[in-house]
N, CA, C and O of each residue as an XYZ file, in Angstrom:
280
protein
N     -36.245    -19.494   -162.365
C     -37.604    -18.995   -162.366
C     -37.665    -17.706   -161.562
O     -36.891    -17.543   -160.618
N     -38.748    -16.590   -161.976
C     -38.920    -15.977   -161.274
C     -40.515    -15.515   -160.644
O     -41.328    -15.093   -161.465
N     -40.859    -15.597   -159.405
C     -42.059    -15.206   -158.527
C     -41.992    -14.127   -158.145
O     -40.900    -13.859   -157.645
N     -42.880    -13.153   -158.159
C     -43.491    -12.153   -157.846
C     -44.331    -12.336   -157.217
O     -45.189    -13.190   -157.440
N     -44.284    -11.127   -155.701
C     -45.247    -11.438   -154.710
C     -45.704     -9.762   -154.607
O     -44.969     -8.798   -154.822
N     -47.259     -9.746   -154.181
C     -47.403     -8.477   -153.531
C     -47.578     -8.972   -151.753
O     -48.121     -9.920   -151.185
N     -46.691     -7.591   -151.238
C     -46.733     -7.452   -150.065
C     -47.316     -6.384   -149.319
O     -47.012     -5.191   -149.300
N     -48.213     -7.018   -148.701
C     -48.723     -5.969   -147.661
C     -48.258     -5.665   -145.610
O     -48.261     -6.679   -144.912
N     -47.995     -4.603   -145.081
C     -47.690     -4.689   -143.675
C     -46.180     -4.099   -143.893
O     -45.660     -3.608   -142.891
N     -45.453     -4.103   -145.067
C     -44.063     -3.170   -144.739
C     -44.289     -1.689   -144.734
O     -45.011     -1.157   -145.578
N     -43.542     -0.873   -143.580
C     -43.907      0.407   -143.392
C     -42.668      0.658   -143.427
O     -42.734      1.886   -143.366
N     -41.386      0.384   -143.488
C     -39.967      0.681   -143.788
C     -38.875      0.104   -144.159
O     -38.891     -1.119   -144.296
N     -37.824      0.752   -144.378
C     -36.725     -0.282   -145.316
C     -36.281     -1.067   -144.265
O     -35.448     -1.861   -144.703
N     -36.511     -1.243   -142.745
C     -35.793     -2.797   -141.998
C     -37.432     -3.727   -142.473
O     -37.719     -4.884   -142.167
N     -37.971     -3.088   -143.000
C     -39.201     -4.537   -143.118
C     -39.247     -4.971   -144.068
O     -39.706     -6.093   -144.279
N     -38.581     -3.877   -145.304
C     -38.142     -4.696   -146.717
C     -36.956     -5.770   -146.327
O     -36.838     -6.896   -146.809
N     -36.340     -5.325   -145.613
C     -35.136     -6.254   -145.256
C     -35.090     -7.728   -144.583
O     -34.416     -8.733   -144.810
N     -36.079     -7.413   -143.680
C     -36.939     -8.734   -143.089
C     -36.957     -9.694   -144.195
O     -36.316    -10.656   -144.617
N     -38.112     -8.902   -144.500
C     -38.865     -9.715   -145.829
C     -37.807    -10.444   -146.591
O     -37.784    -11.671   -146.501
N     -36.864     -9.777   -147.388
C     -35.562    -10.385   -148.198
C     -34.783    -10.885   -147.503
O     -34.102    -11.751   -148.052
N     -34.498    -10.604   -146.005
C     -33.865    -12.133   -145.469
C     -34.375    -13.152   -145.190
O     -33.706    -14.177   -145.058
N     -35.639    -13.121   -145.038
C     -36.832    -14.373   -144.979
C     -36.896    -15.048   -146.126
O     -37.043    -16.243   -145.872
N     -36.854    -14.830   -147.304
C     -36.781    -15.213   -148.865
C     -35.919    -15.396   -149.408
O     -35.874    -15.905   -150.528
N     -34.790    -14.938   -148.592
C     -33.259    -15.600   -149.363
C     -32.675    -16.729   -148.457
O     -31.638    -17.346   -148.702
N     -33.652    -16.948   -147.154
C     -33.270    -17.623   -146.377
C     -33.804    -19.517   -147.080
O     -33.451    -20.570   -146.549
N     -34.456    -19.425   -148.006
C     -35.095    -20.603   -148.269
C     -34.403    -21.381   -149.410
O     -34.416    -20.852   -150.521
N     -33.838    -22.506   -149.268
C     -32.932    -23.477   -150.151
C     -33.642    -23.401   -151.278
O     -34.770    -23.850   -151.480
N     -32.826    -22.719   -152.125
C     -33.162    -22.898   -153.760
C     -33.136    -21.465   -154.419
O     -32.848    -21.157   -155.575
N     -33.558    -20.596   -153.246
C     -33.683    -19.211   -153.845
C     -32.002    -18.569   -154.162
O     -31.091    -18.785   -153.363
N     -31.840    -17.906   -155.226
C     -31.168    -17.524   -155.345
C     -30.839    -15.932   -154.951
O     -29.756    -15.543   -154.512
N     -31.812    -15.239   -155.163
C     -31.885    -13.612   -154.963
C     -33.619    -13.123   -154.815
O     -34.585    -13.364   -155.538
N     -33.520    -12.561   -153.900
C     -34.987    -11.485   -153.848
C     -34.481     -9.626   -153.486
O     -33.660     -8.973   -152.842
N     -35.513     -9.482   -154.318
C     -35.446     -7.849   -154.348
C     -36.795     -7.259   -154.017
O     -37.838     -7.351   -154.664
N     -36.642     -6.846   -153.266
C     -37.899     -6.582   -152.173
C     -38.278     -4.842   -152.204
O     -37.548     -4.168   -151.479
N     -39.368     -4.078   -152.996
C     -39.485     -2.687   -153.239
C     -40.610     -2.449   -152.227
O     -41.701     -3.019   -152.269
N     -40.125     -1.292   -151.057
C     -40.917     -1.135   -149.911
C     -42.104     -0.250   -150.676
O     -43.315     -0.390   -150.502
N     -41.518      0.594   -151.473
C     -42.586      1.643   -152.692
C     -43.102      1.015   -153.791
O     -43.526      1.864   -154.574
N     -43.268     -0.228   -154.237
C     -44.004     -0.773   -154.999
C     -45.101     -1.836   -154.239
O     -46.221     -2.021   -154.715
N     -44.523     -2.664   -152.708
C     -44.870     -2.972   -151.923
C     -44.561     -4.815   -152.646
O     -45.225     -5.852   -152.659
N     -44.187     -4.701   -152.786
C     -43.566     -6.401   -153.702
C     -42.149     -7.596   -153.205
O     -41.287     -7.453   -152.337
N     -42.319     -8.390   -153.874
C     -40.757     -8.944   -153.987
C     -40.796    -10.094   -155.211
O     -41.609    -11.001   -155.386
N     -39.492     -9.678   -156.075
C     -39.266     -9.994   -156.981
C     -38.366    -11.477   -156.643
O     -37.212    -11.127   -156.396
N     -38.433    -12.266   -156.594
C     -37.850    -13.767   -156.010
C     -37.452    -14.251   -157.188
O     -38.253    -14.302   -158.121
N     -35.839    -14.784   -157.357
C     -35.647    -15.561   -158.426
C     -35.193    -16.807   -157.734
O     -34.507    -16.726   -156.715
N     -35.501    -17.811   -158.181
C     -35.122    -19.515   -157.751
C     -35.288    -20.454   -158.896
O     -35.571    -20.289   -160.082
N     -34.985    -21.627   -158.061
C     -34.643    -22.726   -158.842
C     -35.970    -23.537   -158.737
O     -36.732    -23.592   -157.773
N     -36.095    -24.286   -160.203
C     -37.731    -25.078   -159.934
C     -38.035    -25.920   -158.911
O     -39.103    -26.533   -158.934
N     -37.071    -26.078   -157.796
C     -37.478    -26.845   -156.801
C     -38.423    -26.387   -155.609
O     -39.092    -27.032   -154.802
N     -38.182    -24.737   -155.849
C     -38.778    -23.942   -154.883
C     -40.472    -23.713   -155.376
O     -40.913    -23.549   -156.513
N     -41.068    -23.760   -154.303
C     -42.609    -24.000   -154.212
C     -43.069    -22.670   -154.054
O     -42.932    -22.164   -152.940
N     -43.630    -21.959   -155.031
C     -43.857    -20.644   -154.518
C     -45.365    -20.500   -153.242
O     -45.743    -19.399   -152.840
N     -45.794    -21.372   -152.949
C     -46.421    -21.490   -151.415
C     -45.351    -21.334   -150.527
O     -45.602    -20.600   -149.570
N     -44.015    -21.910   -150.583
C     -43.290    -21.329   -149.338
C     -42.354    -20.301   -149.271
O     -41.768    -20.168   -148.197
N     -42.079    -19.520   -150.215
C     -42.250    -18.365   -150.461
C     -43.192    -17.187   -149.438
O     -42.924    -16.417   -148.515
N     -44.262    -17.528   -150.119
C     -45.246    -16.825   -149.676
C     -45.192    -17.500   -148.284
O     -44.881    -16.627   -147.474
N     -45.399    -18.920   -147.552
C     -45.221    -19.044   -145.884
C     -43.632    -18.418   -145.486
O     -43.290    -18.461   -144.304
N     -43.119    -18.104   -146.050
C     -41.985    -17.419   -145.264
C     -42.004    -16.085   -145.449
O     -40.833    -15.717   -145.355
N     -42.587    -15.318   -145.626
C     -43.055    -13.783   -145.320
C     -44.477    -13.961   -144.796
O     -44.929    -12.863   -144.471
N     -45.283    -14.891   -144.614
C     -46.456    -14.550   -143.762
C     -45.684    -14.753   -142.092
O     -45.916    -14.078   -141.089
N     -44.693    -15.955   -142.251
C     -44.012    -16.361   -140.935
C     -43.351    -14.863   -140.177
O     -43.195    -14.492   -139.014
N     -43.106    -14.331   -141.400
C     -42.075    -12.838   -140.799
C     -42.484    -11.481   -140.145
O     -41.939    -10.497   -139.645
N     -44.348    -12.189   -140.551
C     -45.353    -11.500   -140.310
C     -46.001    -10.080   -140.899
O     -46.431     -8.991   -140.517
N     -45.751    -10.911   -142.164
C     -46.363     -9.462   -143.543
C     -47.373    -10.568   -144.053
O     -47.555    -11.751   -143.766
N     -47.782     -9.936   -144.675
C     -48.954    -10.722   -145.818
C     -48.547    -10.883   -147.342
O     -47.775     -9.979   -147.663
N     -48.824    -11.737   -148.355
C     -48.417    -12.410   -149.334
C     -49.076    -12.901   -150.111
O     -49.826    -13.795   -149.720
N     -49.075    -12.584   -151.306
C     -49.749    -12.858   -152.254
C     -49.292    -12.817   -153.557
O     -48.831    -11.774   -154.022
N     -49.404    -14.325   -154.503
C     -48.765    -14.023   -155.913
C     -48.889    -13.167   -156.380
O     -50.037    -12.744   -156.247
N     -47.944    -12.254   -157.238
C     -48.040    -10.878   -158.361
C     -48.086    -11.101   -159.478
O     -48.229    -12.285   -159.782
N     -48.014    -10.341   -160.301
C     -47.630    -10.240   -161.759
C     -45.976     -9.403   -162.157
O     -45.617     -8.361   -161.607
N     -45.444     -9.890   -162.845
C     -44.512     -9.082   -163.203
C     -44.317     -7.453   -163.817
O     -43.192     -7.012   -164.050
């Protein structure tokens, strides 16, 4: 599966980086790609992953989160 999030609060590429180690840090995810200039992250995982914790693990990292569209 893939989730799309918009992100708000990254102002540079170590906060895109945050962000994508916070989201790859969560059992099931396989890959996130995190665009500091689109302000997003593209999350691919497995159906076990809850896209609420997703989104609580970049509010935890201390950005803001919200489902996207592709």
């Amino acid at each position: 599966m893939i989730t799309t999030l918009n992100i708000e609060g990254m102002n540079c590429e170590n906060c895109a980086a945050h962000v994508k180690e916070a989201l790859e840090a969560i059992d099931g995810v396989t890959s996130a790609q995190v665009s500091l200039q689109e302000k997003n992250a593209r999350v691919e995982h497995g159906d076990s992953v809850n896209p609420e914790s997703l989104k609580a693990a970049v509010d935890e990292a201390g950005y803001s989160a919200e489902p996207g569209r592709l």
